[in-house]
C-alpha positions as CSV (number, residue, x, y, z in Angstrom):
1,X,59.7,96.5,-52.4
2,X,60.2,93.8,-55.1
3,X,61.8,91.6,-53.0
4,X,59.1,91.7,-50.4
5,X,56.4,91.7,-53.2
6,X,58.3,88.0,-54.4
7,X,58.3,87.5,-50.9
8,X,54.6,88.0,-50.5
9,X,54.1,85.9,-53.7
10,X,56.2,82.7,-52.4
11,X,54.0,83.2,-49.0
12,X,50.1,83.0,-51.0
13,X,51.9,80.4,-53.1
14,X,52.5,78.2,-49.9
15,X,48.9,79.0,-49.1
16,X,47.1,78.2,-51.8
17,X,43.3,76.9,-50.6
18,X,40.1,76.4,-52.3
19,X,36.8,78.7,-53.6
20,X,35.7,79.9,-50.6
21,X,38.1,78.8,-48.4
22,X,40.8,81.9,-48.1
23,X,41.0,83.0,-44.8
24,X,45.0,82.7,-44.9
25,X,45.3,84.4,-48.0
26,X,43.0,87.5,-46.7
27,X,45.5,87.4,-43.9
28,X,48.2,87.3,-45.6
29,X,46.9,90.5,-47.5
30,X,45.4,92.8,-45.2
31,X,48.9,92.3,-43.3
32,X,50.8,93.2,-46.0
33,X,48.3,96.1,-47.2
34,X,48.3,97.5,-43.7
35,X,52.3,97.4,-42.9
36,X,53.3,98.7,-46.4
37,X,50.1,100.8,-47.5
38,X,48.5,104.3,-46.4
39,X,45.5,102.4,-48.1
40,X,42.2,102.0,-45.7
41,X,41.7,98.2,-45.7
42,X,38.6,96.7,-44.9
43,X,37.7,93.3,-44.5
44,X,34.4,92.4,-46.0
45,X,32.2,88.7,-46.2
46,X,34.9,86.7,-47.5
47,X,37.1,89.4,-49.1
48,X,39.6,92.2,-48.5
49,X,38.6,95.8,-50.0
50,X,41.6,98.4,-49.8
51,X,41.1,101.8,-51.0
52,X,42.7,104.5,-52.1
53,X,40.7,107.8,-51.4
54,X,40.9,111.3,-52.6
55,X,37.7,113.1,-51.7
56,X,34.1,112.4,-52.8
57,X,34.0,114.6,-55.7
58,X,36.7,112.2,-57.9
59,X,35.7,109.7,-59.7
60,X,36.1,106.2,-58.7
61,X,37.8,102.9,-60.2
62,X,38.6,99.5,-59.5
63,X,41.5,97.2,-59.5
64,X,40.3,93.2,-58.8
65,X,42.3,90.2,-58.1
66,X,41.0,87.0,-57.5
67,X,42.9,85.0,-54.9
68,X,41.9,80.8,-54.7
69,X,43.8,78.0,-55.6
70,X,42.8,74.7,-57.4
71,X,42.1,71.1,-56.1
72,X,45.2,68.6,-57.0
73,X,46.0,65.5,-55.7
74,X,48.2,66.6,-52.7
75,X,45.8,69.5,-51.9
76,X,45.2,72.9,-52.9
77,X,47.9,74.5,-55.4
78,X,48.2,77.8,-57.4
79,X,47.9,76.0,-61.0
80,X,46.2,79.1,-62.2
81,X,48.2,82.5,-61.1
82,X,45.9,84.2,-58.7
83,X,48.7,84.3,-56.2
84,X,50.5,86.0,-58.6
85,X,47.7,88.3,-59.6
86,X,47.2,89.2,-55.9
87,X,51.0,90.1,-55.9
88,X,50.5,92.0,-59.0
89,X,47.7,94.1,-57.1
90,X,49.7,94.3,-53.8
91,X,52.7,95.9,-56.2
92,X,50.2,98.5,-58.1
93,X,48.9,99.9,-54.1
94,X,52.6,100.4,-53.4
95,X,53.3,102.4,-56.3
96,X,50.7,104.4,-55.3
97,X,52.0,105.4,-52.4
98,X,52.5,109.7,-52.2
99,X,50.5,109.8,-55.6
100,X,48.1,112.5,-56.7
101,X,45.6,111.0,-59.2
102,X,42.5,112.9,-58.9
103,X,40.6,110.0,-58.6
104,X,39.7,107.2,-55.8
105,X,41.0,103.4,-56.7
106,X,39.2,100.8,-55.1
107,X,41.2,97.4,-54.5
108,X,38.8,94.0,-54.5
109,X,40.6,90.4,-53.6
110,X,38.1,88.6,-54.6
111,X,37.1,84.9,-53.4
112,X,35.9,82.3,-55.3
113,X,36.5,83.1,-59.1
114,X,37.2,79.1,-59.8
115,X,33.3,78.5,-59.3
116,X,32.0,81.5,-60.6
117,X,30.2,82.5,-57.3
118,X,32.5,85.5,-56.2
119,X,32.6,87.8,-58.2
120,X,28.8,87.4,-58.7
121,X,28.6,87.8,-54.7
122,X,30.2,91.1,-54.3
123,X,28.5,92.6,-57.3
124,X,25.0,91.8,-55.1
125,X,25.8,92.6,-52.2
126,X,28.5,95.7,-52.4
127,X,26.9,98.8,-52.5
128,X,30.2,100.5,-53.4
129,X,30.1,99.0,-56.9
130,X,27.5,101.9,-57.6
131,X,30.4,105.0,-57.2
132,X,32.5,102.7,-59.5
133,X,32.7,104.9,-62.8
134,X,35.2,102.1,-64.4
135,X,36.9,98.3,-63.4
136,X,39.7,96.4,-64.7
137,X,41.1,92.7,-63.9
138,X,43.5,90.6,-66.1
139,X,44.9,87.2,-66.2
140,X,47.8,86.0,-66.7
141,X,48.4,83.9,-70.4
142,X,51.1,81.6,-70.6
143,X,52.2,81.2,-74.5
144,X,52.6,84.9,-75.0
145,X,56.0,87.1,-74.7
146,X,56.2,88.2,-70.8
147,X,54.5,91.3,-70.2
148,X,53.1,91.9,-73.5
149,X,49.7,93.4,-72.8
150,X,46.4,91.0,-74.5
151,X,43.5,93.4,-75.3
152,X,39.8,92.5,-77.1
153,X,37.5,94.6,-77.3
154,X,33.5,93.2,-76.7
155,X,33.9,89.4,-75.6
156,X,37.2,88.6,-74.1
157,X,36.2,85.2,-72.7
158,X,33.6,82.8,-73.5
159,X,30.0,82.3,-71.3
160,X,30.1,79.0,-69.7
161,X,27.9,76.7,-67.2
162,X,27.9,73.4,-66.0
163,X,24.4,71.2,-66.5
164,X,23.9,67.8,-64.9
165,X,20.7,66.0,-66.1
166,X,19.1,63.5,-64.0
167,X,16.8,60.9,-65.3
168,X,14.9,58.3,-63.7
169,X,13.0,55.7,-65.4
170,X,11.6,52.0,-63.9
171,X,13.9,49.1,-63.4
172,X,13.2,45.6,-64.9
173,X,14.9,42.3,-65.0
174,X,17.5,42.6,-67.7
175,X,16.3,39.9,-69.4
176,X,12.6,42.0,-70.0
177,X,14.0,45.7,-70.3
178,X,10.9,46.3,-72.3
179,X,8.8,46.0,-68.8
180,X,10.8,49.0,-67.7
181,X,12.2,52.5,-68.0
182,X,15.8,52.6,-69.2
183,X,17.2,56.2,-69.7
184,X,20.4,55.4,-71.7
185,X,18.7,55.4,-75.4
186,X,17.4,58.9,-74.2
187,X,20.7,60.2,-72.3
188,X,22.6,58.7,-75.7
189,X,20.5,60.3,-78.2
190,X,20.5,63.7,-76.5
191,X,24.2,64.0,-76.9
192,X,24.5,62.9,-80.2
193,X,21.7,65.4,-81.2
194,X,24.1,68.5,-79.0
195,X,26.1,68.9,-82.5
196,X,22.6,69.7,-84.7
197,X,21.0,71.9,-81.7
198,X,24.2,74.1,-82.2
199,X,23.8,74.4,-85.2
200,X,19.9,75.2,-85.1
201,X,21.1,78.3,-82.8
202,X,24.5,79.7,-84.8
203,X,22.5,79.2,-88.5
204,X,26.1,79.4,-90.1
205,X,27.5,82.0,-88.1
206,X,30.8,81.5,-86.7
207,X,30.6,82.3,-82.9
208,X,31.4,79.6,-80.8
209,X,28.9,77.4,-79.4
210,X,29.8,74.2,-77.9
211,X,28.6,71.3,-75.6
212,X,30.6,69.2,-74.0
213,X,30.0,65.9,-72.1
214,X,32.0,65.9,-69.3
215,X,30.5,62.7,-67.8
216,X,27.6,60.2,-67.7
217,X,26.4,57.1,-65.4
218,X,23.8,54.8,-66.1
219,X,22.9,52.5,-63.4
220,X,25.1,50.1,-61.7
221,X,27.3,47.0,-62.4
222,X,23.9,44.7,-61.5
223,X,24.1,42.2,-64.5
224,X,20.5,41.4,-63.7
225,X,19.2,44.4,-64.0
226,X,17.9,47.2,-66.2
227,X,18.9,50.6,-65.7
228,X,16.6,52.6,-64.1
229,X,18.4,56.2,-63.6
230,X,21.3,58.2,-65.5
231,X,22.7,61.2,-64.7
232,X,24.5,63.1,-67.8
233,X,26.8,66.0,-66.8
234,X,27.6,68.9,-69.9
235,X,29.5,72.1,-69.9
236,X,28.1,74.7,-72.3
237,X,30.1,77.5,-73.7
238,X,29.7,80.4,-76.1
239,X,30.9,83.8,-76.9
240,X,26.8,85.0,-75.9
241,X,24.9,84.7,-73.0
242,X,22.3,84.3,-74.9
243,X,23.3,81.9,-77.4
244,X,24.3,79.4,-73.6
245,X,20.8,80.1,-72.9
246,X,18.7,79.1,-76.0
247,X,21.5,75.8,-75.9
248,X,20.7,75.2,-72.2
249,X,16.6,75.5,-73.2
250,X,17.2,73.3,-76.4
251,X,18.4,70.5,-74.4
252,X,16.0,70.2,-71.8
253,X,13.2,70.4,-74.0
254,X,14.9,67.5,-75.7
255,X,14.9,65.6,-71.7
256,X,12.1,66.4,-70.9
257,X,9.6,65.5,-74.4
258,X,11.9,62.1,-73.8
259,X,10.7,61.2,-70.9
260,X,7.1,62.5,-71.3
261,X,7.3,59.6,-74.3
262,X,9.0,57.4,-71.6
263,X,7.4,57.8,-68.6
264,X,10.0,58.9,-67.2
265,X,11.0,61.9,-64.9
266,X,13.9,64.9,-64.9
267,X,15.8,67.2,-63.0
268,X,18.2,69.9,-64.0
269,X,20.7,71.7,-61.8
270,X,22.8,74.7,-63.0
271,X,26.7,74.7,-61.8
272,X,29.9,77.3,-61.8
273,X,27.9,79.8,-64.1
274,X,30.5,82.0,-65.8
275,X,28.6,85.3,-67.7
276,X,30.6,86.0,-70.9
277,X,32.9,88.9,-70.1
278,X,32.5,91.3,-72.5
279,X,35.1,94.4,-72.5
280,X,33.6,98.2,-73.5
281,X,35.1,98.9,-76.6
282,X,35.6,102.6,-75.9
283,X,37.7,102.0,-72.6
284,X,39.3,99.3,-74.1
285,X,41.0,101.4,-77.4
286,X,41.3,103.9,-74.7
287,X,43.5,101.7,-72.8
288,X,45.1,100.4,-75.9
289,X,46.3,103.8,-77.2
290,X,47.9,105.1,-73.5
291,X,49.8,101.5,-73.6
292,X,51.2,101.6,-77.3
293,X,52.2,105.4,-76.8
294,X,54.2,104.6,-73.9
295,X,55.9,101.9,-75.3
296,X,54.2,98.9,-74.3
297,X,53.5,95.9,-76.6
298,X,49.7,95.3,-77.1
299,X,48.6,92.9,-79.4
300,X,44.8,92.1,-79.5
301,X,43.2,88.1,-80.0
302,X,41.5,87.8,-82.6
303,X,39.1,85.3,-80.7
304,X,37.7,85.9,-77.1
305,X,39.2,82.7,-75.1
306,X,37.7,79.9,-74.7
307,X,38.0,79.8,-70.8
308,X,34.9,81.7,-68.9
309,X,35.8,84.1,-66.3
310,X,34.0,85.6,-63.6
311,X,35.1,89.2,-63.8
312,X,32.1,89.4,-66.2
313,X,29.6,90.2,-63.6
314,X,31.7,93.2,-62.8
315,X,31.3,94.2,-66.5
316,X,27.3,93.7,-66.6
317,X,26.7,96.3,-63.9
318,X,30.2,98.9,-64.4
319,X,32.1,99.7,-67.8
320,X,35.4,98.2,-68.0
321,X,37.8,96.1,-69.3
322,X,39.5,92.9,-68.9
323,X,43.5,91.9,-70.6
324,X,45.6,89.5,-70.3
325,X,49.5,89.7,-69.3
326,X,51.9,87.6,-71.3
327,X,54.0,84.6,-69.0
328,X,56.1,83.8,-71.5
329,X,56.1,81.7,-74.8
330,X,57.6,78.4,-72.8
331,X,55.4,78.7,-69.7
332,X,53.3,75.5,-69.2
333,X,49.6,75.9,-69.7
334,X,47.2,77.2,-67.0
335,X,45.9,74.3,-64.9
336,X,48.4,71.8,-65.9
337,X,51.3,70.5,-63.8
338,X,54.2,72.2,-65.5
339,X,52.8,75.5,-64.7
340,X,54.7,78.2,-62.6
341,X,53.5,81.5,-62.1
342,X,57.3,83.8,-62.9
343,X,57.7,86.7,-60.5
344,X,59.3,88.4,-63.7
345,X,55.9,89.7,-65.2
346,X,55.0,91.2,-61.7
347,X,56.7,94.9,-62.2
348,X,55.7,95.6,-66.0
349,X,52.5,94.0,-65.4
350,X,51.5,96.4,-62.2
351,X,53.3,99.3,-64.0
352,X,50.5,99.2,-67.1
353,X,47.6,98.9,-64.3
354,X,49.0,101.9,-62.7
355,X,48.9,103.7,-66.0
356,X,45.3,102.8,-66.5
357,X,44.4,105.4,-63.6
358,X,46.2,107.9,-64.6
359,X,48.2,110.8,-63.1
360,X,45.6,113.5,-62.7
């Protein structure tokens, strides 16, 4: 079964496709669910739920996956591990084959974790998330010893959200800018006020709060004329929903008393919303304690990450808990070229989920 698990891996790996966009994967998974599975495998809107049942009367838990792939510059590609976190999954519903746990395990391959929609989309429209009594999902994290097990209890990865800003002003010959309505004093002097409406919020504390410009455009490469519209594109992260929130409500008061002195006008879209995911501390030195009695290395960050993930809407509406899997100290960074998800982490790493639901 290891070899067709790699197998299975190489095959999602030669599939890789976008947010929203994984029909082939899904394929790829309910046949390898149904050929090598008693699980009951359903396809749902856009992702693949296979269960585990043992009566109505045991409590219920969840396994997720997520399964896209990122954008690059020959096409979609697996720069992140999710074809290896499917694998992992596939692995854990094997083992469970002929198992008694006194309990149900629901298995989500989940779409669309890249933008932040998926996750939030099954959460609103399952009704099976109300039976779930707890959830886990991990990530692989390349610069730790393969298979050592990453634990945090409360926030494991930061809140994050992308805000583009759009301002439009009047245009005017550039020799007379003062006839007209340029935004770029207004779009400038918002981001070099981001670093003091930070610190307005945190008041010394030492969570992490950050804004970061990602992109701006003022007008066009018209020599004659005044810019008239800019469009300023920010990510926003913290370790608190709330903390994003007051930053994201600081800012476009800021935009919008500008352009009230400017004549000016605004408009604010909201992009890839990541909640923060925050871990139940109970579950999670639950968790802990099986793992370091059994033998396993845990060692716990001392920081959630700085990466948003969108297993946090899981974690708003069922207890749970979210860890990361070592790659290895010399794997390449997540998201960069050099990066290679290794097939090696795949057994210990579905061995510690299986120990999270227990024997009965």
């Amino acid at each position: 079964m290891q070899d067709a698990i790699r197998n299975l891996r190489a095959q999602l790996n030669a599939c890789a496709e976008l947010s929203g966009h994984e029909q082939g994967t899904l394929a790829l998974l309910r046949a390898f669910l149904t050929e090598n599975t008693a699980l009951s495998v359903i396809p749902m809107d856009g992702w693949l739920l296979a269960t585990h049942r043992e009566g109505d009367a045991c409590p219920t838990y969840a396994l997720r996956a997520d399964m896209d792939a990122l954008p690059g510059a020959d096409g979609p590609w697996h720069g992140c591990g999710h074809d290896g976190h499917c694998a992992i999954l596939c692995r854990v519903a094997t083992m469970l084959e002929g198992r008694v746990l006194n309990r149900n395990v629901h298995f989500i391959f989940q779409p669309a974790e890249e933008t932040g929609a998926g996750a939030r989309r099954i959460c609103d429209t399952w009704p099976g998330l109300g039976n779930v009594e707890r959830i886990f999902g991990f990530h692989n994290l390349p610069g730790y010893p393969i298979g050592h097990l990453l634990t945090r209890p409360g926030c494991f990865a930061c809140a994050s959200e992308g805000l583009s800003i759009s301002v439009t002003g009047s245009p005017a010959h550039a020799a007379y800018p003062e006839r007209g309505e340029n935004p770029a004093d207004l779009l400038c002097g918002a981001v070099l006020r981001l670093p003091g409406m930070t610190e307005d919020i945190l008041r010394g504390d030492d969570r992490l709060l950050m804004a970061t410009v990602t992109g701006m455009k003022l007008g066009d490469e018209n020599y004659g004329l005044s810019a008239s519209d800019g469009r300023l594109w920010l990510t926003l992260r913290a370790h608190r929903d709330e903390d994003l929130r007051l930053l994201e409500t600081a800012i476009k008061d800021c935009i919008r008393a500008g352009c009230r002195e400017r004549n000016m006008t605004c408009r604010f879209e909201m992009r890839d919303v990541f909640p923060d995911t925050v871990n139940d501390p109970i579950i999670t030195r639950e968790c802990e304690d099986l793992w370091r009695e059994s033998g396993r290395i845990v060692q716990r960050l001392t920081e959630p990450m700085r990466w948003s993930e969108d297993f946090g809407w899981y974690l708003k509406r069922v207890p749970g808990m979210y860890f990361g899997i070592g790659m290895g100290r010399e794997c390449a960074d997540l998201h960069t070229s050099g990066y290679r998800f290794d097939d090696d982490v795949t057994e210990p790493a579905a061995e510690a989920i299986l120990q999270l639901l227990g024997n009965g």
